[in-house]
N, C-alpha and C positions, 0 to 999 in steps of 0.2 A: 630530773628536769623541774625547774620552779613551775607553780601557778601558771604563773602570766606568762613564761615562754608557752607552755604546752596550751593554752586556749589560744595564743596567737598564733600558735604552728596548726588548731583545726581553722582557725578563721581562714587563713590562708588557703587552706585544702579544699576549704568548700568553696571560694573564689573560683579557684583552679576547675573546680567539677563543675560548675555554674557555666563556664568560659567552653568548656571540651563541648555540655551538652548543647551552648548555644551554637558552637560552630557544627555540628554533627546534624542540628535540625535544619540551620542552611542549609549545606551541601543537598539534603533530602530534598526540601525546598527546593532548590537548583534544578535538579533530577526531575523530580515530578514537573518542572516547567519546559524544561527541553521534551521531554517525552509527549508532553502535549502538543508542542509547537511539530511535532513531525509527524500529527494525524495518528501516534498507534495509541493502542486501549490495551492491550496486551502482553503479554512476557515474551522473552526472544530478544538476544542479544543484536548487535549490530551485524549487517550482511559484511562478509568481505566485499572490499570496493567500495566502501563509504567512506566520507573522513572527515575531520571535522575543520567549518570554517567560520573563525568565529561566534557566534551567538547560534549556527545553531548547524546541522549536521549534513551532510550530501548525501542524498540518495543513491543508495547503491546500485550498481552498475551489471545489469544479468543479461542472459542473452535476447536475443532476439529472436530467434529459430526456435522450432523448425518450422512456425507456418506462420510469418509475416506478409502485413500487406502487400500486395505487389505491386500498385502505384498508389499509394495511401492518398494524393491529391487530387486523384477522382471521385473519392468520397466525401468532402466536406458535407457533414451533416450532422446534427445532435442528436436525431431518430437515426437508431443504428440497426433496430430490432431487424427489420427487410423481412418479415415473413414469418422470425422465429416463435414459435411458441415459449412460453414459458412464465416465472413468476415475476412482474414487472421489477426495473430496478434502474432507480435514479443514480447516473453515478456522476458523482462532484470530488472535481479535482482541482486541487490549487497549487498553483507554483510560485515558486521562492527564489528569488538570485540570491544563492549564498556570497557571490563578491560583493553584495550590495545593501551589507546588513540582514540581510535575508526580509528587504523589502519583497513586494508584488512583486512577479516579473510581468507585465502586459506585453500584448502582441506575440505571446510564444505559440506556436504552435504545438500542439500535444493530438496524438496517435494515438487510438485505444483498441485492441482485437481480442476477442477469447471465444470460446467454445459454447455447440450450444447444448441444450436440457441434455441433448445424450454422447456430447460430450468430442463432438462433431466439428472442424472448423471449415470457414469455405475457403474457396481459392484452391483446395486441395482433396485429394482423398483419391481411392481406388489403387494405391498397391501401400505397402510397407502396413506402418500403425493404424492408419485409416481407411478400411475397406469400402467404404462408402464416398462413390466419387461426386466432390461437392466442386470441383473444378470451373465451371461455369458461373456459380453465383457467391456473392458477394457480401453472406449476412455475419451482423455482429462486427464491423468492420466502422470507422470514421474518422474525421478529423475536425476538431475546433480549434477557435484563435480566444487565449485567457483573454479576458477583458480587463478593467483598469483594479482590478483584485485579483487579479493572477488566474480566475476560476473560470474554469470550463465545465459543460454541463451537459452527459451524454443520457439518452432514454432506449434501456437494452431490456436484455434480462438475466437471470440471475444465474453464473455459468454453471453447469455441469460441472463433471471430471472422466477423466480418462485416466489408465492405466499408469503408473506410475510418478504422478505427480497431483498436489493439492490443487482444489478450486483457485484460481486464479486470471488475474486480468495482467495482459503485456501495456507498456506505456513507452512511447517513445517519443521524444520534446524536444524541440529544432528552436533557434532563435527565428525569426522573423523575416532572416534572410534566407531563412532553409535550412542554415545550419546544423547537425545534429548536436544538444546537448547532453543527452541523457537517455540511456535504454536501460530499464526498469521493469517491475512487474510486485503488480498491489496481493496482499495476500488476505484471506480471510481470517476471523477469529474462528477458534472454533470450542466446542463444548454444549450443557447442557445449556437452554435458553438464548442460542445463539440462531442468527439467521439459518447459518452453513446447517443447523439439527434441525430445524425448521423445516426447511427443503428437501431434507433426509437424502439428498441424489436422485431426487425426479423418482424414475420409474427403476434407475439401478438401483436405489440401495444406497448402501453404505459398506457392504462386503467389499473390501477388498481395495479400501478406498486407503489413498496417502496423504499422511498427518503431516502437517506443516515439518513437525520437527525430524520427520524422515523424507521428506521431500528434496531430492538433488538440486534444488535450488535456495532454498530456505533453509535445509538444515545448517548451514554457517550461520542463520542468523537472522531474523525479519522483523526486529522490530521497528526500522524505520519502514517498513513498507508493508505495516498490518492495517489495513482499515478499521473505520469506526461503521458497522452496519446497526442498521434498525429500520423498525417497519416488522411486518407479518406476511404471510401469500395471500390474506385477503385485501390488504390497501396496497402490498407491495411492496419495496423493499428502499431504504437510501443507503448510498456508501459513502464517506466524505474521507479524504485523506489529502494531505500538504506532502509535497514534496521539495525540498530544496537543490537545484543544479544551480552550478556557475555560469553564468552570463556574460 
């Protein structure tokens, strides 16, 4: 090959490898910006039942059971605590219409219930998983209406866990006519210098406790539905996560 063919066939190459690593740090780019916009901080793939619309992704879709509110519209309140002990915890939630650019959605209503310090939920209890009958009261339990930023803004505490499954909050999101949009369920980070180690399990422990990634509901995947926790047990705890449903 002459001279001047072979310097212009590396000028070329390096063109070419300039061009590969420019588009390989978008797409990166890309990625770290959807991963933000859907509230996680952590690894874990997508849940099944999410999908994606547009600019940004749908929250995936878990159950509801087994111990849902039983008329969730007799609780409207943002103080949800009712009595419970435990390590305070600010939880802030925001919703997104994915049909809608994944603007605010305002005026949705969103549903939040979980368990308390030992792991306890009400409305229920005295045979099967829960021998302790919480049947009569109503804590840990509400419902707010987003405001004109999509966010709702609930004062609990920090849940527990029980047998067979990760710390975790349920979320269920109605349009403004009642509609149901979305039943969901937010998951914790976990590891060392995290709230979830922090907490250690209350008075259980951490014996015997289920990791996100062996959890029958998260292990397909939770990265849209990991929160962002911080705070300590001395000031207390915040959670913030965005959720995207169609509207």
């Amino acid at each position: 090959m002459e001279r001047k063919n072979f310097l212009k066939s590396l000028m070329i190459g390096a063109v070419s490898t300039t061009v590969l690593v420019e588009a390989c740090k978008k797409d990166a780019d890309t990625a770290t910006a959807t991963s933000s916009t859907s509230g996680s901080s952590s690894s874990g793939s997508s849940s099944s039942g999410s999908t994606d619309s547009g600019s940004c992704s749908v929250a995936p879709t878990e159950t509801e059971g087994p111990y849902p509110t039983h008329s969730p519209a007799s609780y409207v309140r943002s103080d949800i605590t009712d009595g419970r002990t435990g390590y305070k915890l600010t939880v802030k939630i925001t919703i997104n219409n994915s049909n809608n650019s994944c603007n605010a959605l305002s005026s949705a209503l969103v549903d939040i219930w979980h368990c308390d310090a030992a792991g306890n939920y009400s409305e229920y209890g005295g045979i099967g998983s829960q021998s302790t009958n919480y049947t009569s009261v109503h804590f840990l339990r509400g419902r707010q209406t987003t405001d004109t930023n999509g966010l709702v803004t609930f004062t609990s505490i920090f849940p527990g866990w029980y047998t067979g499954r990760a710390t975790h909050i349920h979320v269920h999101v109605y349009n403004a006519t009642g509609t149901s949009l979305k039943v969901t369920q937010i998951a914790f980070p976990e590891g060392t210098g995290t709230a979830l180690a922090a907490v250690n399990g209350y008075s259980k422990g951490m014996s015997g406790y289920t990791y996100n990634a062996n959890d029958g509901i998260f292990s397909d995947g939770y990265s849209l539905e990991l929160a962002s926790v911080t705070g300590n047990t001395t000031d207390g705890f915040v959670l913030s996560i965005n959720f995207s449903v169609p509207a």
